[in-house]
N, C-alpha and C positions, 0 to 999 in steps of 0.2 A: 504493500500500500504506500509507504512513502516514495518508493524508485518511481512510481506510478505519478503520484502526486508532484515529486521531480520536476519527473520527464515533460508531465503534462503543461508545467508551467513552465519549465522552457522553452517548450515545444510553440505554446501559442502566445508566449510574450513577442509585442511589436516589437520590429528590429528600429535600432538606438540609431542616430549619429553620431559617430565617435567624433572625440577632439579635433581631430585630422582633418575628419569632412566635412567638420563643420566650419573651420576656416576657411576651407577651400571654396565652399559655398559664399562665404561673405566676400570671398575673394573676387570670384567673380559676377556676382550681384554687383559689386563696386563699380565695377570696369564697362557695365552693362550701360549705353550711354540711353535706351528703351527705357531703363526702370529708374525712373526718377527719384525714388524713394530709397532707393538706397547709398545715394550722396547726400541724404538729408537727415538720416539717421545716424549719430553717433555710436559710440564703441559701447559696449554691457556694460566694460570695465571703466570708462568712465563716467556712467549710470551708479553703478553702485558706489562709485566712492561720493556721490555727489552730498553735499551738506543740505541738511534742510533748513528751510525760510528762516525757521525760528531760533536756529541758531545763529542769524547774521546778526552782527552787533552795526551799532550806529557808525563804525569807522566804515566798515566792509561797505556800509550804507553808501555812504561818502564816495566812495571809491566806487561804486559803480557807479553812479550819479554823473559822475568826471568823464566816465568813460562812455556813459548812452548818451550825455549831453549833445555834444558834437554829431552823434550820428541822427541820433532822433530829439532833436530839440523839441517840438512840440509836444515830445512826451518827459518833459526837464520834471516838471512836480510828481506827476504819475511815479513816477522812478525813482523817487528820493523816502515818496509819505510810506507812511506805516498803514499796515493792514488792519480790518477788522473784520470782526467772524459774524457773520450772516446764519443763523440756526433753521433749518425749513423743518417740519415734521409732520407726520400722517399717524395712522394708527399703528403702522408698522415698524417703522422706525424713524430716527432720528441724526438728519444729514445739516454736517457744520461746512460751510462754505467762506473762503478769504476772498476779501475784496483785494490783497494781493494777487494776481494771480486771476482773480474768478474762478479756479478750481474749488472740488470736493478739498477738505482737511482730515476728514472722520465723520465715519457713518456709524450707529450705535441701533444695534435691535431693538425695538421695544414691546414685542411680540410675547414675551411669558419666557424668552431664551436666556438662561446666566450662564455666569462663571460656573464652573466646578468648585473652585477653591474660596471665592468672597462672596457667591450667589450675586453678581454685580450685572448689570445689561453687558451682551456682546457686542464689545467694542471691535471692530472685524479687524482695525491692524493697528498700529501702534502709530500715533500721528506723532510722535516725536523724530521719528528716522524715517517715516515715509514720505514721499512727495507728487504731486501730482502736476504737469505743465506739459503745456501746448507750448511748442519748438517751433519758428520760422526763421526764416535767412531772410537777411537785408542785400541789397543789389549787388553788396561787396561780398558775399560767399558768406560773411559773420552769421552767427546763429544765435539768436535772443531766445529768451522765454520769457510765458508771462506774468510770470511769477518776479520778472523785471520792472510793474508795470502795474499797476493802479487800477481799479474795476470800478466803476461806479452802479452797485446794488438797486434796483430798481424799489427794495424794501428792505429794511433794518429786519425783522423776520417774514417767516410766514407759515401759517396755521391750515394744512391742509386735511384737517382730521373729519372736517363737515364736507368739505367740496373738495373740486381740481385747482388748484394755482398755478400759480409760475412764478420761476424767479428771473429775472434779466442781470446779467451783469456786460453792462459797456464801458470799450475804452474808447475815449473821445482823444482830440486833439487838442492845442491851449488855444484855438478858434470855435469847438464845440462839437467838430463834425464825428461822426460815429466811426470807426474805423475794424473794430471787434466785436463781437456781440455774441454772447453766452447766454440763451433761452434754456432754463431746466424748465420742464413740465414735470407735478407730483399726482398720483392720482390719492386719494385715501386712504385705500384699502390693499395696498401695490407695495411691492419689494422695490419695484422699479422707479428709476429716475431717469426722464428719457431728457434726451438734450439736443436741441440745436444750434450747433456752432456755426453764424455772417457772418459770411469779410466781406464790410461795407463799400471801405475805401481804401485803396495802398498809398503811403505817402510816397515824397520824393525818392526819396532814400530807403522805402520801409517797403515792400510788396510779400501781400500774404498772398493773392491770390496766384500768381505767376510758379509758386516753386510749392510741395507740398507740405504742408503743416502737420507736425508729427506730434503725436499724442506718445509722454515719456511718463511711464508708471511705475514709482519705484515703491515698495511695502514690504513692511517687517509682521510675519502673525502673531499675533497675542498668544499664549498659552492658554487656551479656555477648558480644555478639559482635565481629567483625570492621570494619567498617563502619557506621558509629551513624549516618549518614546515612539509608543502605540499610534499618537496622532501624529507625529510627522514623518513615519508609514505612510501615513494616507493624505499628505498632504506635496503638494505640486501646481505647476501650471497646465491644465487643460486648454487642451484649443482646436477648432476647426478649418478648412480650409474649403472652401469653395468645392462641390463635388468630389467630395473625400468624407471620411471616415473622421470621427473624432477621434484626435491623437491626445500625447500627453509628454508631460518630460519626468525622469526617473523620479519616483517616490523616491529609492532609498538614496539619493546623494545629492551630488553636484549635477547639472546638466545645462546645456544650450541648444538652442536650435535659431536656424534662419527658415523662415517659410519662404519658399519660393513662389507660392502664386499667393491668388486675392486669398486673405484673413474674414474668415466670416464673422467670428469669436473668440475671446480669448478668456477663459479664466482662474480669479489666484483661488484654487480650490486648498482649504483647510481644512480637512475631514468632514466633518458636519455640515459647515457653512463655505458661501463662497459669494466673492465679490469678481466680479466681470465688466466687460464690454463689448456691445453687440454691435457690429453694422452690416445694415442690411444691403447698404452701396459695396462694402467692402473696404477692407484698407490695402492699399497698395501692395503689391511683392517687396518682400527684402524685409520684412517684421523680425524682430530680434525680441527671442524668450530666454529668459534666463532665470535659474532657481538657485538658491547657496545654503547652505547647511550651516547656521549660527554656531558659533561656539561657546555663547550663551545660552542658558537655561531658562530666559525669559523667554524667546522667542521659536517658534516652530521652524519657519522657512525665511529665507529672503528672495525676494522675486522683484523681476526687474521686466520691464518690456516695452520696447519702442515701437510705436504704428505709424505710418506715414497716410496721410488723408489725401488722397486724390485730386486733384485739382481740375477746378471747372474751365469757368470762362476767365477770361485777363477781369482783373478788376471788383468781381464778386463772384463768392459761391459762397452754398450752404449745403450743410454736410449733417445725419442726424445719426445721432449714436444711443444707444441705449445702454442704460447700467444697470445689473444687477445687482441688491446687497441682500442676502437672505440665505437661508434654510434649505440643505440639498435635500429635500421630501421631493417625491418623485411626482405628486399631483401638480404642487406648485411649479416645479420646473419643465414639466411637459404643459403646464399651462402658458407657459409663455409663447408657444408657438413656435420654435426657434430649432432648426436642424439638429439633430443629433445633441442639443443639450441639457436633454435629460440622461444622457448619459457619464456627465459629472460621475453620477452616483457610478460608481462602479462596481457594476454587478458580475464581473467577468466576460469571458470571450467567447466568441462562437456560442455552442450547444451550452456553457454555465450562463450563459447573461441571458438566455431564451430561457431555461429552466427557471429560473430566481424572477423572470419577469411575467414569463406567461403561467406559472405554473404554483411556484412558493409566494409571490408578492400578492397574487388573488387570494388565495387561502388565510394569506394572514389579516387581508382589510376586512375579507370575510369574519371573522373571527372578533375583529379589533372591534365591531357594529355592534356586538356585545358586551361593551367595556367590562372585558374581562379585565382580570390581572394581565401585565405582560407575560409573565414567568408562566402562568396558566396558558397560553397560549403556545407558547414555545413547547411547553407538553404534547396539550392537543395537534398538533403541527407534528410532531414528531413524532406520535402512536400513529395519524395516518398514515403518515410518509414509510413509518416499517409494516403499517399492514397492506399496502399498495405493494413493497417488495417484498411481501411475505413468500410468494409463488415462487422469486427467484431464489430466498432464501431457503425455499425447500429444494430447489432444486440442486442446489450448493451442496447441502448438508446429504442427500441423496448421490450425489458423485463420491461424496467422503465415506460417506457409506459400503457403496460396492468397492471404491478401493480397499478398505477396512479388511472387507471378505475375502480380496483377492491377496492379502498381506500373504499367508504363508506360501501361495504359489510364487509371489513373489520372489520371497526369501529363500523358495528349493532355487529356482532360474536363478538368484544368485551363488551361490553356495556351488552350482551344476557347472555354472561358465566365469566364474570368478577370475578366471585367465585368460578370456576370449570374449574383449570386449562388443565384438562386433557380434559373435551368438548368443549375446545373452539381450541382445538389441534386435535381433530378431527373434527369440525365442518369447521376449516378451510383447511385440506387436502379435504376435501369433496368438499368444494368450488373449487380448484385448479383445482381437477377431473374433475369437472363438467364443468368449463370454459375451459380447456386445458390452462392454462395456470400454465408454469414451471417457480418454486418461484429461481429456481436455474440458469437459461436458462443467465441471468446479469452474474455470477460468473467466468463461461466458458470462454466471451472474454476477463475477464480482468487477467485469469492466460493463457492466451494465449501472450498477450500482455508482460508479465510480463520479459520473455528472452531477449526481446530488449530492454525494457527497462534499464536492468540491464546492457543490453552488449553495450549500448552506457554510461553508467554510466563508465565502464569498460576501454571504447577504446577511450576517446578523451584524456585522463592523460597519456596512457602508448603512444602515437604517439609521436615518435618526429616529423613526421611534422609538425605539428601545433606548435611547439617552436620557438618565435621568429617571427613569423606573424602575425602580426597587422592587423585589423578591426576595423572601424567604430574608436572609445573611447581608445580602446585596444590594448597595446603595443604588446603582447606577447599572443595568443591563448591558448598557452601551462601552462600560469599560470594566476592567477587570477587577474583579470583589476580594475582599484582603478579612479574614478569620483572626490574621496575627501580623504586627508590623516588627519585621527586626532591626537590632540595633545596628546593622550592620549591612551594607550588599553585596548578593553574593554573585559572583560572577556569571553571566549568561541566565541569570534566575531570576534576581531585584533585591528588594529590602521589603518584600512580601510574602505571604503564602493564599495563593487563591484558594479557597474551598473547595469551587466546584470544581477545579483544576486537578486538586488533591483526589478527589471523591474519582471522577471523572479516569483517573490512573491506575485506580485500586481498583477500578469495574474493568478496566480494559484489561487489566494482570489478569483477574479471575475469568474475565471471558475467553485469552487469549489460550487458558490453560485448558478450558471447554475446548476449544478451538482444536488444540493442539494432541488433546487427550481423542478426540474425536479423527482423528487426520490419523492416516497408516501411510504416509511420503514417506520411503525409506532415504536410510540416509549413507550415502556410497561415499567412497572413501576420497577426499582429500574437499567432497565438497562441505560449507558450514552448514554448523548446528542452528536450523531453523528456530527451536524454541528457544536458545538464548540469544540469535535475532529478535526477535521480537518480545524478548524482556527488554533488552535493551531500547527499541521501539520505543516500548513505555515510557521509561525512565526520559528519553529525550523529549517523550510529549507532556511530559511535566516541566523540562524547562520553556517549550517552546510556548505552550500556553499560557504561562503564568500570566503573563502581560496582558495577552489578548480582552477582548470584550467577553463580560462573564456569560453572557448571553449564549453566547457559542459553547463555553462549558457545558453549559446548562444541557442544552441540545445532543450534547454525546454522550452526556452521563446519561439523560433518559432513553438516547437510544441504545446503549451499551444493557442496560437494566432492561427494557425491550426485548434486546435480541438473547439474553441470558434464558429468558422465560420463553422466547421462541423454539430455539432450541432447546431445552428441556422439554418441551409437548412433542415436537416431531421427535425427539429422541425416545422419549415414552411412551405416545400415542398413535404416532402415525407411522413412522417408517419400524417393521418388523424386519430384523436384521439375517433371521431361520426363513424368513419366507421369502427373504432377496436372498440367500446363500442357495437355495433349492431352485430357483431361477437361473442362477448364474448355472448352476449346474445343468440344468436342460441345456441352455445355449449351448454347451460345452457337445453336450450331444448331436448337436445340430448346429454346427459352424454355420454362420454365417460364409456366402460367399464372398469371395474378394472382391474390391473395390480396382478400379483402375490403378487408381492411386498408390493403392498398397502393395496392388501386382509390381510398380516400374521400381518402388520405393524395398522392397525385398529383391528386387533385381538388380539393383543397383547394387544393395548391402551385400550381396552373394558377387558382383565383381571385386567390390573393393575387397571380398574375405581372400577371395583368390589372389587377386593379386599382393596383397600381404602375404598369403605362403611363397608367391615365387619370390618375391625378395628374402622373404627368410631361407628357401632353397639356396640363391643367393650368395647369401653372407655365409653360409656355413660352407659352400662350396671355399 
């Protein structure tokens, strides 16, 4: 089961862009004299190192002032005053806006979502090291931003909790005329903040509309839940591209990527939650994503990403973007209407994210319509789920069976040809033939099995339901439940011990020993000892879980307890082990005839026996 579960998730992980190719790609984006947008987009690396607003002191002030003077004089005040924050808010949440700038500052849930650790609103990223700026180039190749640059708020706040609003932020000239214009639309009842960004006018010196305006998004994520291990697993950039597939950049590290065509979406997904950018125009080729792995303990991820906005007519265009800041729930984000981005949530690939979508995620809203318990649910979900594969688990425990019976025929064909290994490899197909009984027949249900299993591995982590629902011991469904905190951590384990984790280890030891006790796989010489494979199994699925969401615990110890009590009935009630031995026996009477297969596959085995003797003729000559 784990080389399975390996293989499986190597097998259908998206292939990465290495470091290598991924220069190489910016490299020639560069050179590209077609794609405009990517002589407009700066370096990652000078993204992230970039200071935020709030740390500019009044010399820095000063000194830019001196330096945008001369180029853009009629923006001499704009560029020197101090900002102030503009609050918009709905029912959902609560978005702070700088008249530096006209960008977002921080958007704050106000939906019923907390911290794990203060129970505080979810603040989605840390507005002291985040930044957010619209990027143009002046006629001289320079590159401003607007966070250079003064906004005049159309409203000191505004109260969208009864109606739709808007906010307006314009930059004007020291003569009045409009030159920028930032429209957010709020709706109520909406995650969403849509926005439309006017270039009214380009000045002398200053042309937004001629070259493309690059939207540059830099943010740090707040630690909001339980486990900052666990959540930055699952936390990264997502993003689509124009008739493609939702991609994404490595959960567990460092990554980059350059998109090559139109940007449909982009977003900074942090487990639970996620803050984005939609456009439905698209944003230009040559888009730069980039994620970094803090070395602090405050924060999850750092993520960076430059879009370059397409450019219309000489003189004006408008361009409309939409933001998401909310809750990766699967209703809310397939309600958006928006390609593949309900699939944030990541439910797995291929046949696991069909399973978890068309098959476990009905059952459980089904389910949820009766405000059960969570933990009650998870149950019920999981007695279904092993009486639906109760058929292939008989038919498992029935393969283990007739091997079982055929054990001491086994053991003569070994003992017979213990020095000839190729007759004892056909003396036993011979055997198989002759009982009907398929040495393969076990193997079938358990890569049948093997989808669900994966795809509940898959869907109790990426659910926010289960966030913040308690069970039985367990604070929190959504992250891993703690019986005892030690003083100490232990390497590859934590400074915890999960319950269900615990429980969940001790049913898979006593079930494996079912398992094993039940299995007649003989064991030839120099291959390993199956049963302490699979102690050791165990033992590693205690550390590997510890961490995880206790949710999933939950789910294996009830199915583990399930399948205990499954097997013990087929074992005592249904399969009679005298009445398959007396079977097997007939068959024996009455071979079965040969298969094509088996005829060329014994004819094969009888050249190669032969010619193994003439070499050994051979050698002894």
């Amino acid at each position: 089961m784990l080389l399975l579960v390996i293989g499986f998730t190597y097998w259908t992980a998206p292939d990465r862009p290495t470091g290598s190719s991924t220069v190489t790609i910016a490299d020639s984006l560069a050179t590209r004299a077609a794609v405009p947008a990517a002589s407009a987009v700066s370096s990652l690396e000078n993204a992230s190192r970039e200071q935020p607003d709030t740390a500019v002191t009044d010399s820095v002030r000063s000194a830019r002032r001196a330096l945008l003077t001369p180029e853009l004089g009629f923006f001499d005040e704009a560029a020197s005053a101090e900002g102030k924050q503009v609050v918009v808010r709905n029912n959902k949440l609560e978005a702070v806006f700088n008249t530096r700038g006209g960008m977002l500052q921080q958007v704050t849930l106000k939906d019923g979502y907390k911290t794990y650790w203060d129970s505080l609103d979810i603040a989605l990223w840390d507005e002291k090291v985040s930044t957010m700026n619209l990027e143009f180039a002046g006629r001289d190749g320079r590159t401003f931003k607007s966070s250079d640059f003064l906004f005049v708020p159309s409203d000191s706040a505004v109260d969208a909790t009864a109606s739709a609003k808007e906010l307006r932020m314009k930059l004007a000239s020291a003569s009045g005329d409009a030159v920028l214009e930032l429209v957010y639309f709020i709706q109520p009842d909406s995650y969403e903040v849509a926005c439309e960004i006017n270039v009214l006018k380009a000045g002398s010196n200053f042309d937004l509309a001629a070259r493309p305006v690059v939207l540059r998004w830099n943010a740090s994520g707040n630690q909001n839940e339980k486990g900052l291990a666990n959540e930055r697993s699952h936390t990264s950039i997502y993003f689509r591209e124009f008739e493609e597939k939702r991609d994404y950049l490595s959960e567990g590290g460092d990554d980059d990527a350059v998109v090559e065509t139109r940007l449909n979406w982009m977003a900074f997904k942090q487990n639970y939650f996620s803050f984005a950018v939609i456009s439905e125009q698209g944003f230009a080729p040559g888009a730069q994503l980039g994620v970094r792995l803090p070395v602090d303990s405050a924060h999850t991820k750092h993520f960076t990403a430059a879009m370059a906005i397409p450019s219309a007519v000489p003189q004006s265009c408008t361009h409309q973007l939409r933001f998401f800041f909310g809750p990766n729930e699967f209703k809310t984000l397939k309600g958006l209407k928006v390609e593949e981005f309900d699939r944030i949530i990541d439910y797995g690939w291929s046949i696991i994210g069909w399973v978890n979508k068309n098959a476990i995620r009905p059952m459980f809203v089904f389910f949820d319509g009766f405000n059960l318990n969570y933990g009650i649910i998870i149950l019920i979900i999981t007695l279904i789920i092993k009486l639906i594969l109760f058929p292939v688990t008989w038919k498992n425990f029935l393969s283990s069976a007739k091997m079982r019976v055929l054990k001491p025929d086994m053991d003569a064909i070994n003992e017979k040809h213990k020095d000839d290994p190729m007759g004892k490899q056909q003396a036993i197909m011979s055997l198989y033939r002759q009982t009907g009984v398929n040495p393969f027949a076990g193997c079938i249900p358990v890569l049948l099995q093997m989808p669900i299993l994966y795809a509940m591995f898959r869907f109790f982590p990426a659910s926010i339901e289960f966030r913040g629902q308690s069970f039985l011991w367990a604070d929190d469904l959504g992250a891993y439940d703690s019986i005892l905190n030690l003083p100490f951590p232990i390497p590859f384990y934590g400074s915890h011990v999960s319950g269900f984790t615990l429980l969940m280890c001790i049913s898979t030891f006593f079930y494996t020993r079912m398992t094993m006790a039940n299995s007649a796989t003989p064991t030839q010489p120099g291959m390993p000892n199956m049963k302490v494979i699979m102690h050791i199994f165990t033992v590693m699925m205690l550390f590997f879980f510890n961490g995880f969401a206790s949710g999933l615990s939950l789910y294996y110890l009830t199915a583990n307890f399930i399948s205990i009590g499954q097997m013990w009935v087929i074992k005592n009630y249904i399969i009679d082990e005298d009445k398959l031995r007396s079977r097997i026996e007939d068959n024996k009477k009455k071979p079965k005839k040969k298969s094509g297969f088996a005829e060329r596959l014994e004819n094969m085995q009888k050249e190669q026996k032969k010619k193994l003797e003439q070499q050994k003729q051979k050698l002894k000559k």
